[in-house]
SEGU-211664 format. One record per atom (N, C-alpha, C, O): x, y, z; atom name; residue number from 1; residue in one letter. Coordinates in steps of 0.02 Angstrom, whole numbers, m for minus. Layout:
<recs>
[rec [X; Y; Z]; CA; NUM; a];
...
</recs>
This chain:
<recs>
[rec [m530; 204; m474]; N; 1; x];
[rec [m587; 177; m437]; CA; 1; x];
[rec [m651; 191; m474]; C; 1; x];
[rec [m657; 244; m506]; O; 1; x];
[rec [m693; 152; m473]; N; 2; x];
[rec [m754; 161; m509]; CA; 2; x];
[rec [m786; 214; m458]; C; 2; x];
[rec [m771; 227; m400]; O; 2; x];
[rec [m852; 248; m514]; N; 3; x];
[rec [m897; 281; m502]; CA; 3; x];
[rec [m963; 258; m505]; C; 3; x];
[rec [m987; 232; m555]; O; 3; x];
[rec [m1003; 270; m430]; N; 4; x];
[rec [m1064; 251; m403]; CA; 4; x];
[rec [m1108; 304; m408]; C; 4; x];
[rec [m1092; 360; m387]; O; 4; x];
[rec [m1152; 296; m429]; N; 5; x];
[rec [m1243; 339; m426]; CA; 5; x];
[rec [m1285; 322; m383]; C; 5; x];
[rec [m1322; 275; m399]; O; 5; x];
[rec [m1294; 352; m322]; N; 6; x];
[rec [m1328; 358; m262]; CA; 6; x];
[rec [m1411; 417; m271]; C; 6; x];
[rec [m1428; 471; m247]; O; 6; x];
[rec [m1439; 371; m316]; N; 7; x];
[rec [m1518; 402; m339]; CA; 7; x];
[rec [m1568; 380; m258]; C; 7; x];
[rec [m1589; 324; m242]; O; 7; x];
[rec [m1574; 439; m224]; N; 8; x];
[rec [m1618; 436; m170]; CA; 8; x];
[rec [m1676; 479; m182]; C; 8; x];
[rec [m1675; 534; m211]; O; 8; x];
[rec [m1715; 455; m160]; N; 9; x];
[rec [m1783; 498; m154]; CA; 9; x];
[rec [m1826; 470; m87]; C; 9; x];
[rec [m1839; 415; m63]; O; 9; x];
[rec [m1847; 561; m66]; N; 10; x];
[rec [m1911; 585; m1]; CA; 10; x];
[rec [m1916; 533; 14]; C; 10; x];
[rec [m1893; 491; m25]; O; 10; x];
[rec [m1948; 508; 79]; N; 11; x];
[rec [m2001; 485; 106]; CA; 11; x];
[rec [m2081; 548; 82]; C; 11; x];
[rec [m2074; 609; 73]; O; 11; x];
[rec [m2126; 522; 78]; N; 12; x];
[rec [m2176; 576; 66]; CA; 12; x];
[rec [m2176; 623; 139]; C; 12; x];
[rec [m2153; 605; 193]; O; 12; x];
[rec [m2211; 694; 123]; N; 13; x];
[rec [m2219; 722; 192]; CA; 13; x];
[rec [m2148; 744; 226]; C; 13; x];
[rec [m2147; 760; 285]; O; 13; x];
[rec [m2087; 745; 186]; N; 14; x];
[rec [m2029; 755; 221]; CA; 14; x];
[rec [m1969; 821; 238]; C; 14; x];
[rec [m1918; 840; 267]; O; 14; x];
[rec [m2030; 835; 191]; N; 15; x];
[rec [m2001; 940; 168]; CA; 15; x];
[rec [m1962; 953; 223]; C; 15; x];
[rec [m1901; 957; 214]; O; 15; x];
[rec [m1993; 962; 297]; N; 16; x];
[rec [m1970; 996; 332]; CA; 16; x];
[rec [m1890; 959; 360]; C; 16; x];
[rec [m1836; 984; 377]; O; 16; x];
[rec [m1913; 892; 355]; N; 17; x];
[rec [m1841; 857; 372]; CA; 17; x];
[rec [m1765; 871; 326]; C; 17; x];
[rec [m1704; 870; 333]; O; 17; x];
[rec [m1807; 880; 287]; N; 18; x];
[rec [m1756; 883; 217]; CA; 18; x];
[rec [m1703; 952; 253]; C; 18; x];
[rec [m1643; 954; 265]; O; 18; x];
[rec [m1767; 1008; 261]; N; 19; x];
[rec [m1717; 1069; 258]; CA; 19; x];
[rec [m1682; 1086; 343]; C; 19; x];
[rec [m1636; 1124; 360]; O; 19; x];
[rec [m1710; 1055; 370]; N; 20; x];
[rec [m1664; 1036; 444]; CA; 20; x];
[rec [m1628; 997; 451]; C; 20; x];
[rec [m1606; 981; 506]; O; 20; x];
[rec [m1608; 964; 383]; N; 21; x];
[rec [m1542; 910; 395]; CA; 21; x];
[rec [m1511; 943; 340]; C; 21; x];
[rec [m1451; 928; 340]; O; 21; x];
[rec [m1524; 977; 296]; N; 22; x];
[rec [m1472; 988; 232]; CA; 22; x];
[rec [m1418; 1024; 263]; C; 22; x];
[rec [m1381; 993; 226]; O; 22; x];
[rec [m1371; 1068; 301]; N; 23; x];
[rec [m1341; 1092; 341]; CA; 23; x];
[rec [m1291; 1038; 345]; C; 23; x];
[rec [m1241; 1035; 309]; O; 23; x];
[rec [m1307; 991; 396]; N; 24; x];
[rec [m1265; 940; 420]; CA; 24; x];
[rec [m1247; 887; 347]; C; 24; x];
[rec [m1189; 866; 355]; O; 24; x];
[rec [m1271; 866; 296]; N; 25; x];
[rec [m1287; 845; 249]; CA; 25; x];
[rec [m1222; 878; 202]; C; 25; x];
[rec [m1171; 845; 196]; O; 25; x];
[rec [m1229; 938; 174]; N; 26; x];
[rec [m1197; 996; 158]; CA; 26; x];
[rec [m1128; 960; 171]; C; 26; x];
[rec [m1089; 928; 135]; O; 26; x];
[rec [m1131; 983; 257]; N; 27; x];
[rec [m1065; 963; 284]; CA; 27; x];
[rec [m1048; 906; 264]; C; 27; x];
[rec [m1015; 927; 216]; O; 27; x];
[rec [m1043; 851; 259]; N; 28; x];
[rec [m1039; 773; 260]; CA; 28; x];
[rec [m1016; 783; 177]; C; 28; x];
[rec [m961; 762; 161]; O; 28; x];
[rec [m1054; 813; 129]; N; 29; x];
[rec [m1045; 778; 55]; CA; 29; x];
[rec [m959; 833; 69]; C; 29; x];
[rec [m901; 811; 70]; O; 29; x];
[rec [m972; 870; 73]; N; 30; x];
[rec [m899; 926; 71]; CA; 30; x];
[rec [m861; 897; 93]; C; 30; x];
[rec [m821; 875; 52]; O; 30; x];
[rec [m848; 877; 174]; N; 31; x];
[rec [m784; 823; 193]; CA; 31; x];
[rec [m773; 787; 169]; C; 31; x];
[rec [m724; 765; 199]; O; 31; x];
[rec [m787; 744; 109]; N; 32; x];
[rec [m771; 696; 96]; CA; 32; x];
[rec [m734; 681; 54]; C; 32; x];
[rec [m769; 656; 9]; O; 32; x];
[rec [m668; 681; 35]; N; 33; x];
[rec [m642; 635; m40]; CA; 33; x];
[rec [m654; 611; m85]; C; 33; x];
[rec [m620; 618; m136]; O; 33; x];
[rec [m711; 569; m80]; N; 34; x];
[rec [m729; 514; m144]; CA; 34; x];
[rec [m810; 540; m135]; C; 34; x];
[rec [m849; 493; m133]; O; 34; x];
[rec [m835; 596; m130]; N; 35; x];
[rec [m895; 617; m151]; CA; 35; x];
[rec [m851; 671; m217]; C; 35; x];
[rec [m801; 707; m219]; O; 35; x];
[rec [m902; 649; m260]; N; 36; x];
[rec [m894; 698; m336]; CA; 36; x];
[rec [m929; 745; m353]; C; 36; x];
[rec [m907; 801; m366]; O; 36; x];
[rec [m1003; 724; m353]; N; 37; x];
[rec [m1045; 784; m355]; CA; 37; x];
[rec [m1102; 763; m348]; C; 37; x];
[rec [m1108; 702; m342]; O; 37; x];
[rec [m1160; 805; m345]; N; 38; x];
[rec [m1232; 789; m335]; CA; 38; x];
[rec [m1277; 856; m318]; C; 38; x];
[rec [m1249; 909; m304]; O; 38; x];
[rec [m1333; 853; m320]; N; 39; x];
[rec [m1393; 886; m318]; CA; 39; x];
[rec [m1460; 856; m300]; C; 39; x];
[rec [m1484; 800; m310]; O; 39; x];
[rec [m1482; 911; m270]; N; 40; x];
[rec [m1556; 877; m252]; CA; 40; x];
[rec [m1611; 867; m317]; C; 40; x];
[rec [m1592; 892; m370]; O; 40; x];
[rec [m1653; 845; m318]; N; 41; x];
[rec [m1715; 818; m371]; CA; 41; x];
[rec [m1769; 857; m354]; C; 41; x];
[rec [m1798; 852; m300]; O; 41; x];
[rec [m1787; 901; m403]; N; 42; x];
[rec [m1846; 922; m383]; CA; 42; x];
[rec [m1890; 901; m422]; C; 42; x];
[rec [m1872; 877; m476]; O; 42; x];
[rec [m1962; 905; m407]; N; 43; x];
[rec [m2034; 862; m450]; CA; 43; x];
[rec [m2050; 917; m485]; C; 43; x];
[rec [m2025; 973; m487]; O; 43; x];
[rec [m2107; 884; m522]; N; 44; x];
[rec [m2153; 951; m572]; CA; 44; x];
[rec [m2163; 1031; m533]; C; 44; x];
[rec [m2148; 1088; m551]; O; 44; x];
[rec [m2197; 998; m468]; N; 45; x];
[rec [m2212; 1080; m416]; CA; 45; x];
[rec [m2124; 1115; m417]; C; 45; x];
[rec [m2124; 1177; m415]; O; 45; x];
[rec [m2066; 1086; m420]; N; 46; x];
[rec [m2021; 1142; m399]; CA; 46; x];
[rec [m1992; 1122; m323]; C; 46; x];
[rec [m1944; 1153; m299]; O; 46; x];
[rec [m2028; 1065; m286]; N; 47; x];
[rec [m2018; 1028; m229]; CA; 47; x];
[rec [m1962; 994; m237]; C; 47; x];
[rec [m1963; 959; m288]; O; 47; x];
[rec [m1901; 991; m196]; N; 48; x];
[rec [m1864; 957; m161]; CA; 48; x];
[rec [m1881; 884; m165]; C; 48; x];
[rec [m1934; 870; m136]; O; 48; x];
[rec [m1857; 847; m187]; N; 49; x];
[rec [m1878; 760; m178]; CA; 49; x];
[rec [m1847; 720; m175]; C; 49; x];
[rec [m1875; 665; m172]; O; 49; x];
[rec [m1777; 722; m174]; N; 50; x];
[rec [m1727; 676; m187]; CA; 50; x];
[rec [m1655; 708; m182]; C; 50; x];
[rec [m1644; 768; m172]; O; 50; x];
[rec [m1602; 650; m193]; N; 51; x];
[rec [m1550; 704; m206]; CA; 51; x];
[rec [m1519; 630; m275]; C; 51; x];
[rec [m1529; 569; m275]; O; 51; x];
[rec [m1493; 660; m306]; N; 52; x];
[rec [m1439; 610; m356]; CA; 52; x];
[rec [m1347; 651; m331]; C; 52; x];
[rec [m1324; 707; m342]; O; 52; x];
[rec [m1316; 588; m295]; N; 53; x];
[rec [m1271; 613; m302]; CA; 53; x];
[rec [m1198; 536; m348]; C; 53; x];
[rec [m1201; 478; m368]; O; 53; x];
[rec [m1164; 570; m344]; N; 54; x];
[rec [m1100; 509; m365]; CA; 54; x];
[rec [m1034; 502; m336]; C; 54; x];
[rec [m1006; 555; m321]; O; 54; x];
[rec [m1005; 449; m325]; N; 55; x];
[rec [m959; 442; m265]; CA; 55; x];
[rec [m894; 417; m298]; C; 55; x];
[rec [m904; 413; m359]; O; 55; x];
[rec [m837; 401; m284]; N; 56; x];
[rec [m797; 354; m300]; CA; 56; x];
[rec [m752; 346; m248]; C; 56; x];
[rec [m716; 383; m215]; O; 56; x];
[rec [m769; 266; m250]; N; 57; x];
[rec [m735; 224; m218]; CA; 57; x];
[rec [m759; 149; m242]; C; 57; x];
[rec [m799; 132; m286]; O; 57; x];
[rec [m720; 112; m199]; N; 58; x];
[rec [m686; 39; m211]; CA; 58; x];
[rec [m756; m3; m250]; C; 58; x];
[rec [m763; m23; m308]; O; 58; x];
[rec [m790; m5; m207]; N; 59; x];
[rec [m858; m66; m213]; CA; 59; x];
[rec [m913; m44; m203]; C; 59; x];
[rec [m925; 14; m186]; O; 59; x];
[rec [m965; m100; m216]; N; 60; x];
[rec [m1027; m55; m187]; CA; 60; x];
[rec [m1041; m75; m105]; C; 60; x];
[rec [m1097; m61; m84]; O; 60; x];
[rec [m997; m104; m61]; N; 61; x];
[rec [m983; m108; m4]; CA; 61; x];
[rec [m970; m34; 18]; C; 61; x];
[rec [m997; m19; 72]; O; 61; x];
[rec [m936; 11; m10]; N; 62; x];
[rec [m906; 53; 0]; CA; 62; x];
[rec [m951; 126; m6]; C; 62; x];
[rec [m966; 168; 36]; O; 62; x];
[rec [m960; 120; m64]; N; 63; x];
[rec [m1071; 153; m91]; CA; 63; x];
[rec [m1089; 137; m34]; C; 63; x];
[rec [m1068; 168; 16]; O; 63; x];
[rec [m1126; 92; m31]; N; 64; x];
[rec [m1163; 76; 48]; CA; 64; x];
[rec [m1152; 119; 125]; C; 64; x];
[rec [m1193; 137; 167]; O; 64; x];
[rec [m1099; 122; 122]; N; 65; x];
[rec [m1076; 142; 172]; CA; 65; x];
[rec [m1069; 207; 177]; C; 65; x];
[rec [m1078; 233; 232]; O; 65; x];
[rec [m1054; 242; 125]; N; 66; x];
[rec [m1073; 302; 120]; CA; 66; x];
[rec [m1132; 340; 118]; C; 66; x];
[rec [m1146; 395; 143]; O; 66; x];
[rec [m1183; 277; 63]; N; 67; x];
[rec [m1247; 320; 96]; CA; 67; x];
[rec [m1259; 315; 180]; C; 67; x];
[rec [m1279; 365; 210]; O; 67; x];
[rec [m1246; 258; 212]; N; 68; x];
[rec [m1259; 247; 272]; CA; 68; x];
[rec [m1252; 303; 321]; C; 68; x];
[rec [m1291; 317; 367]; O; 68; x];
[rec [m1185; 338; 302]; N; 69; x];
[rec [m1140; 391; 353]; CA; 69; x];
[rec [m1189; 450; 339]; C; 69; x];
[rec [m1205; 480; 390]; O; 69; x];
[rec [m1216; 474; 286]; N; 70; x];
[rec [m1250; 523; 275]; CA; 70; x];
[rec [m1300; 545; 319]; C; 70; x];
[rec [m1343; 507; 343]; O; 70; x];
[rec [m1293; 617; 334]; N; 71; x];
[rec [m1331; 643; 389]; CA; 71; x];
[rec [m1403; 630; 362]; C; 71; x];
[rec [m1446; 615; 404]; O; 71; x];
[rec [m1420; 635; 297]; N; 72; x];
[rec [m1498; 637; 277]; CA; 72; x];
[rec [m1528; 567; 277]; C; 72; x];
[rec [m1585; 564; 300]; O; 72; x];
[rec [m1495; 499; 249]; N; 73; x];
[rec [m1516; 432; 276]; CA; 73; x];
[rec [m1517; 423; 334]; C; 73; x];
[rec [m1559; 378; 340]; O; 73; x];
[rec [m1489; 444; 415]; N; 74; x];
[rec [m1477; 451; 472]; CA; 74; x];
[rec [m1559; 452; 501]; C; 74; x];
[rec [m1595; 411; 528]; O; 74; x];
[rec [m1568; 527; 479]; N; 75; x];
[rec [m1619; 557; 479]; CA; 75; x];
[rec [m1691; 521; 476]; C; 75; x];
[rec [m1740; 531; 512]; O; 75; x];
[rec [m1683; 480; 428]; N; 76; x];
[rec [m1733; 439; 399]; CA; 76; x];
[rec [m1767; 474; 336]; C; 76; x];
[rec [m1822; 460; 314]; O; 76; x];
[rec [m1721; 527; 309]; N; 77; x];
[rec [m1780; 569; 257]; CA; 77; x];
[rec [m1795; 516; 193]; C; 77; x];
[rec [m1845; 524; 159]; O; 77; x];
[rec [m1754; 466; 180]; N; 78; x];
[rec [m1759; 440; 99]; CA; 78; x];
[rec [m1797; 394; 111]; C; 78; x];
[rec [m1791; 372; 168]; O; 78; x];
[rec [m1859; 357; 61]; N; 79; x];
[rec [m1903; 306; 67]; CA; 79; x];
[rec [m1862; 237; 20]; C; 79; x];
[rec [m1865; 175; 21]; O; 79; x];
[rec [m1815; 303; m32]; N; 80; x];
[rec [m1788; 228; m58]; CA; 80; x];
[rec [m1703; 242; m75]; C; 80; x];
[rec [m1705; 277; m125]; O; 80; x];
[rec [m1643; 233; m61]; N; 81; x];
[rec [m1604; 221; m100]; CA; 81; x];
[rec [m1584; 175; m149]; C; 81; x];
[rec [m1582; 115; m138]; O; 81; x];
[rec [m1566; 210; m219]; N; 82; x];
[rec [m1545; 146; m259]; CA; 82; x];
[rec [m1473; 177; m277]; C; 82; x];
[rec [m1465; 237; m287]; O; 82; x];
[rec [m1420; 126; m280]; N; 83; x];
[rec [m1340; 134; m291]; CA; 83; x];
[rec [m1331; 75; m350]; C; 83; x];
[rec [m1347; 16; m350]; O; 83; x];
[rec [m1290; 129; m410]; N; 84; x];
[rec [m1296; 97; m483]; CA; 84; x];
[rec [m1225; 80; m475]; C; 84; x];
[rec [m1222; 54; m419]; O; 84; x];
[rec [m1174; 80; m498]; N; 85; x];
[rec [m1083; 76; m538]; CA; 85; x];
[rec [m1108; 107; m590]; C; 85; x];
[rec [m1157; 85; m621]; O; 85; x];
[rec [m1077; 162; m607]; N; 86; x];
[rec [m1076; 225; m668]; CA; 86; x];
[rec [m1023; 214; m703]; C; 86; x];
[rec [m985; 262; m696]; O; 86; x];
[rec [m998; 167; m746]; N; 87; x];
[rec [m951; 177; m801]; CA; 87; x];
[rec [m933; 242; m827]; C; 87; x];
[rec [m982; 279; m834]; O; 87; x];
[rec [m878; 265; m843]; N; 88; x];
[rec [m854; 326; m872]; CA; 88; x];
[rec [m885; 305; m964]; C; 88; x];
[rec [m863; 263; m1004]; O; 88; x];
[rec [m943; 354; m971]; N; 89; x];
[rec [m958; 374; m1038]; CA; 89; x];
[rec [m908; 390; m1088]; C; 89; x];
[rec [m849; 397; m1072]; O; 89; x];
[rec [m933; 395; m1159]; N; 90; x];
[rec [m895; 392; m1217]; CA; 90; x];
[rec [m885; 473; m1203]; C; 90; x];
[rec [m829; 496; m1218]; O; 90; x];
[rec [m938; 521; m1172]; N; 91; x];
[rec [m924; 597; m1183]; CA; 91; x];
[rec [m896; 614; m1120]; C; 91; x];
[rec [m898; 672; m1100]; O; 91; x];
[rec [m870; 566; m1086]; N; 92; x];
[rec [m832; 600; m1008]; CA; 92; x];
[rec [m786; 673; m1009]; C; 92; x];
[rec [m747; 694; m1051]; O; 92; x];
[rec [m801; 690; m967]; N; 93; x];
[rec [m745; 742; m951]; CA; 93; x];
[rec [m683; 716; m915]; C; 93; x];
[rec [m694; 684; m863]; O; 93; x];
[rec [m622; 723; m934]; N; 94; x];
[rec [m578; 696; m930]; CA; 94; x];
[rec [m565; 713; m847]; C; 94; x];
[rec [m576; 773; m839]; O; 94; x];
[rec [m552; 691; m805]; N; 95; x];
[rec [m532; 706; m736]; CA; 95; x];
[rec [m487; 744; m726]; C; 95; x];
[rec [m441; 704; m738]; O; 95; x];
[rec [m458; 795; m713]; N; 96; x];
[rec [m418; 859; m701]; CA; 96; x];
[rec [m353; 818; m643]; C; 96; x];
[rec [m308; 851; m619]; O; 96; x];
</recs>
């Protein structure tokens, strides 16, 4: 199955939302199967702003839907998601 890049970032002003949903958030990327990995984005200050994470599954029907389920889009914290298809690079790590 291909691999998706789920690049979200803040709404401005959202700090506090951020860290009252990361908990439930937390929870959600962990249950899941076809979440791979990810991290939040922080700016120049050291601020929280985003998260980049990567998924795999079928389509970007499927992307979609996953950001959808996410406790932090729920929330309303992101001003923008963008969802790429991540081809496996020439320097991949081979999947275990």
């Amino acid at each position: 199955m291909p691999l998706f890049a789920l690049h979200c970032l803040d709404r401005p002003g959202t700090e506090d939302l951020r860290q009252a949903t990361r908990p439930a958030h937390l929870d959600f990327v962990r249950s899941r199967a076809d979440y791979r990995f990810g991290a939040y984005l922080k700016d120049e200050a050291g601020v929280m702003r985003g998260s980049l994470m990567a998924v795999e599954v079928a389509d970007f029907a499927a992307a979609r839907a996953f950001s959808a389920a996410d406790p932090y889009v729920q929330a309303g914290l992101f001003e923008r998601v963008e969802i790429h298809e991540w081809p496996v690079g020439i320097d991949a790590v081979p999947a275990s």
